[in-house]
N, C-alpha and C positions, 0 to 999 in steps of 0.2 A: 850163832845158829839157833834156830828155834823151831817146833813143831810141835804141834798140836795133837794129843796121845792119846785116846779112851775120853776126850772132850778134855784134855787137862794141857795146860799151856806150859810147854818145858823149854824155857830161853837162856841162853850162855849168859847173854848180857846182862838178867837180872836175878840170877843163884850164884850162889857161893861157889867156887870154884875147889876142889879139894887138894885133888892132887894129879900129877899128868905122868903119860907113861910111853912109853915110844918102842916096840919090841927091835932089838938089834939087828935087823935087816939092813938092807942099801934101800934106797927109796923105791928102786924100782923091781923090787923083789916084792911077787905074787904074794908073799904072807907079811910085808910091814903094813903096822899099823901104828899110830898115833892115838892117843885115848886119852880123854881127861874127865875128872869125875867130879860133876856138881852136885850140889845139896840147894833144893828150891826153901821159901821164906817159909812154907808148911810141912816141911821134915822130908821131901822126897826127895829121893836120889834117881839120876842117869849120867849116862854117860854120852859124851857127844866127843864124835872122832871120827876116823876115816882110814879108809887101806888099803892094800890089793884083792885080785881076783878069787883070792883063798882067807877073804878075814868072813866077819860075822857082817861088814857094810860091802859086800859083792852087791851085783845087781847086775841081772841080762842084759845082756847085748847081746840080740838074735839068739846063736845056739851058743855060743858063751857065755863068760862070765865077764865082768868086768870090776875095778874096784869102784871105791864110790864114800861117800859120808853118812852121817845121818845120826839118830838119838836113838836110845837102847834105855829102856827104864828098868830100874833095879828094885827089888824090894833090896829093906834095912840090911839084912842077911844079907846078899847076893853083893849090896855095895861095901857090906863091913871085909867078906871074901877077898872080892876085889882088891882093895887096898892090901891085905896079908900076902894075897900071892902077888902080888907088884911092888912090895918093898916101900910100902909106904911105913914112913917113922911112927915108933909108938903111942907118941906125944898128940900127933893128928886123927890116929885109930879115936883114943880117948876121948880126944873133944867134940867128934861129931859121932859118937856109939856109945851106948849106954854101958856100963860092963855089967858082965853077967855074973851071979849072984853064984 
């Protein structure tokens, strides 16, 4: 996946991939979602994933909603979060987050 953000190029294919996360729904339930979190070659993070009608990658269809994919850019903070509340292992926290003093 890749897409072009505030003029800044965020592509799966060439960021580090961190860690992936799949909320416990059936596939076809309005709130599953899929999310994986990259770190690009100049320190930025997003996340590129996809889901139902009720995630943060909805998108209209007419007077609904529909689900859909797409890139979601994080500051450091917001992807270090991330990881904490998705159960990402300590070990990985560490290597891509500076700890705080």
């Amino acid at each position: 996946m890749k897409a072009v953000i505030d003029g800044i190029t965020y592509n799966t294919e060439t960021a580090t991939k961190i860690a992936y996360s799949s909320k416990e729904f059936g596939a076809n339930d309005f709130r599953h979602v899929e999310e994986s979190l990259y770190k690009t070659e100049d320190g930025r993070f997003f996340l590129a994933g996809g889901g139902g009608p009720m995630t943060r990658y909805s998108r209209p269809a007419g007077d609904r909603q529909t689900g859909g994919s797409g890139i979601v850019v994080l500051t450091p903070d917001e992807a270090r979060n991330w990881c904490e509340s998705h159960g990402v292992d300590a070990e990985t926290i560490a290597e891509h987050f500076e700890a705080e003093a």
